[in-house]
C-alpha positions in Angstrom: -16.5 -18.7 -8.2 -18.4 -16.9 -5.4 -17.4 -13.0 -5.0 -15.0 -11.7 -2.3 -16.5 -10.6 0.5 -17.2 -7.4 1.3 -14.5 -4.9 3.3 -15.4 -4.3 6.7 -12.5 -3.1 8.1 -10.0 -1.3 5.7 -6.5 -0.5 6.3 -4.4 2.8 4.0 -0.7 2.9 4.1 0.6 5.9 2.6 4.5 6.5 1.4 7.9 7.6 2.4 8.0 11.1 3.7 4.2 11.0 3.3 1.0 11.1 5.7 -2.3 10.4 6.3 -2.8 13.8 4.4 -1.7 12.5 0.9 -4.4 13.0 -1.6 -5.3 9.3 -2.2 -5.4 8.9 1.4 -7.8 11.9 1.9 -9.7 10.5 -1.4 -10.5 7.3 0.2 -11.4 8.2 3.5 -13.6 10.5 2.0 -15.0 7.6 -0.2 -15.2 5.4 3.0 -17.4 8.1 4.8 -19.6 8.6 2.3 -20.3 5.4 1.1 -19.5 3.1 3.5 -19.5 4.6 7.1 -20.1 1.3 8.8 -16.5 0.4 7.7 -13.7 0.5 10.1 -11.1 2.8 8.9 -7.5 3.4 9.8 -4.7 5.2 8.4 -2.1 5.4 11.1 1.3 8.1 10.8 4.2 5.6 10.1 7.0 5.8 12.1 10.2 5.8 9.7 11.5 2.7 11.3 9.9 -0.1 8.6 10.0 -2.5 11.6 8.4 0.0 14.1 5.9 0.6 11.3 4.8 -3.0 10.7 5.0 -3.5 14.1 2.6 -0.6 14.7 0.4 -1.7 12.4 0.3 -5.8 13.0 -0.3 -4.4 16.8 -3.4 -1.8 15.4 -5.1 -4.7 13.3 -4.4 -7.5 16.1 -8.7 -7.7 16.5 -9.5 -7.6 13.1 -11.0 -10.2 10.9 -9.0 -11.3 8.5 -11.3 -12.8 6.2 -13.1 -9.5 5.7 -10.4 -6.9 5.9 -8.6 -5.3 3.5 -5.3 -3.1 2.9 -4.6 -0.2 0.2 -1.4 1.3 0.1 0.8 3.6 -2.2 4.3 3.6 -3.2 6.6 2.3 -0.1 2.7 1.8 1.6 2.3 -0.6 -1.1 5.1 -2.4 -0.9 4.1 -2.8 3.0 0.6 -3.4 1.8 2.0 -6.4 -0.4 4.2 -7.9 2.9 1.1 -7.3 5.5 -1.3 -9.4 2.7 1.1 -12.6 2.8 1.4 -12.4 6.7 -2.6 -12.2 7.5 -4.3 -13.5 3.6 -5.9 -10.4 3.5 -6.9 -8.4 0.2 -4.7 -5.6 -0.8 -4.3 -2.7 -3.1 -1.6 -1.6 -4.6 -0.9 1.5 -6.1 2.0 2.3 -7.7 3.8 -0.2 -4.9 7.4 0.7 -4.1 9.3 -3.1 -5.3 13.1 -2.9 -4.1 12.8 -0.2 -1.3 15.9 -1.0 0.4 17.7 -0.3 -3.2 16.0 3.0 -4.1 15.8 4.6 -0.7 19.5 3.8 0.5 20.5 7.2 -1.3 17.9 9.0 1.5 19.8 8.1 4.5 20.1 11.1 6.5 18.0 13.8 7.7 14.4 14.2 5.9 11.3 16.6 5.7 7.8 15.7 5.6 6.1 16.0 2.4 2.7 17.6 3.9 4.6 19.6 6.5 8.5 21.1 5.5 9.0 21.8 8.9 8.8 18.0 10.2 11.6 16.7 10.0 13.0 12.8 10.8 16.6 10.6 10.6 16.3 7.8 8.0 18.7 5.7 9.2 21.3 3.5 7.5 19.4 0.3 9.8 16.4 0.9 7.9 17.5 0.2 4.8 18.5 -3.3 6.3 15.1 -3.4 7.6 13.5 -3.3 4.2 15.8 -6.0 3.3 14.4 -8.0 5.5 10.9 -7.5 5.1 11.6 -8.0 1.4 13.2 -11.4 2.4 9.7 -12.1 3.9 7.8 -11.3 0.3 10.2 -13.2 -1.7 9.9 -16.1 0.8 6.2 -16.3 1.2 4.6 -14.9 -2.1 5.8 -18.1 -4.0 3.7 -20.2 -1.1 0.7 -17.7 -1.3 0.2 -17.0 -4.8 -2.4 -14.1 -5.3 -5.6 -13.9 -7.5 -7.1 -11.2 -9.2 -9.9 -11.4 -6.3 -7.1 -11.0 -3.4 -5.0 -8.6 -5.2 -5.5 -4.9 -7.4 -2.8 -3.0 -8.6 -2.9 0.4 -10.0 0.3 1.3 -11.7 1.4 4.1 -14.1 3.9 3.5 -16.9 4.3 7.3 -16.5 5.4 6.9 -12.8 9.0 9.3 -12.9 9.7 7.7 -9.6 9.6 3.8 -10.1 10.1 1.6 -13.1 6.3 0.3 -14.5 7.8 -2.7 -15.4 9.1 -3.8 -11.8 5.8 -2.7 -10.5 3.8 -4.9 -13.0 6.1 -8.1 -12.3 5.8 -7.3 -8.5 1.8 -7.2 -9.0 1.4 -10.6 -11.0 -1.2 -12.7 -10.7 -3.2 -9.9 -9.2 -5.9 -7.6 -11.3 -3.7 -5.0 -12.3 -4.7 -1.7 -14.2 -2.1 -0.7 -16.3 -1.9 3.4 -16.7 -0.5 4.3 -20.1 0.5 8.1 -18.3 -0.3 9.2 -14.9 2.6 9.7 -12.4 4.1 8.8 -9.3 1.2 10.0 -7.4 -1.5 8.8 -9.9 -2.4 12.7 -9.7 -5.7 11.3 -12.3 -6.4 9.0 -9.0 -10.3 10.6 -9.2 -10.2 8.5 -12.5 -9.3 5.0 -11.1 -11.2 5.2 -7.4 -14.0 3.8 -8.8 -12.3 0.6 -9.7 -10.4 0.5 -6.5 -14.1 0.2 -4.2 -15.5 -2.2 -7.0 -12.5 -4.7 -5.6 -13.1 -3.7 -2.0 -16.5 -3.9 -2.0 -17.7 -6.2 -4.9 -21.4 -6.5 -6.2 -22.0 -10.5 -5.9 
């Protein structure tokens, strides 16, 4: 079986309450730079609305090819990584994907502060949590008619994750490459560790 092709357009989506400056975001822009600066990059700010934010990004990546791009995303990002990759076929990462968002994050409705900045603050609103129903309508419908492959899909998640359960996360990664952490935490704080295998599946040696 011929190799993936090569990323040239690559997509980060980070988590609830998070931002563009998360570490792993930072990490692989940095990575991106570097190493591949002919790439096109994006990680957008995501509105709290889940549908304004996949409407945001569906609009951002309207022009790009689909057999070549790819998407990384952690925690709630990864759950919208894993929903964006069944609507265009496009590769995805996962890391530490958020599985039942509408279930964990219903106790958040209310006001919220940004993780990078305290004094940001935004409404999570009780319609949003009926937003990520729907979008996880959308997985559970199309996943069965788009089964992945360890070259389409790579999933990083951390049995020591205090935030979601390892064992949702591996059955919501199946059929994907997945590297199984035996520690590590909710923010994969070893991420430095794993990076190396996340560009290998973006940008594989054929």
């Amino acid at each position: 079986m011929p190799p993936a092709p090569t990323t040239t357009h690559l997509l980060y989506l980070h988590g609830f309450r998070s931002s563009p400056q998360s570490t792993k975001a930072r990490a692989v822009a940095a990575r991106v730079q570097a190493r591949h600066p002919d790439v096109t990059w994006w990680c957008p700010q995501l509105p709290p609305s889940p549908c304004e934010a996949m409407a945001l990004v569906m609009q951002g990546i309207q022009g790009w090819p689909r057999g070549t791009m790819a998407v990384a995303g952690s925690s709630l990002g990864g759950f919208y990584a894993r929903w964006l990759a069944l609507q265009t076929g496009c590769r995805a990462v996962l890391l530490n994907p958020a599985v039942f968002p509408a279930r964990d994050l219903a106790r958040y409705v209310g006001e919220q502060t940004a993780w990078h900045d305290p004094l940001e603050r935004f409404f999570f609103e009780p319609g949003f949590v009926d937003e990520l129903l729907a979008l996880q309508g959308d997985i559970e419908r199309l996943a069965p008619e788009h089964p992945t492959s360890p070259g389409r899909q790579f999933a990083i998640v951390a049995k020591g994750d205090e935030v979601l359960d390892w064992r949702e996360m591996q059955a919501f990664c199946a059929g994907g490459a997945l590297r199984l952490l035996e520690g590590s935490d909710h923010a994969i704080s070893d991420f430095d560790d794993h990076i190396d295998a996340v560009f290998d599946f973006l940008f594989p040696v054929g």
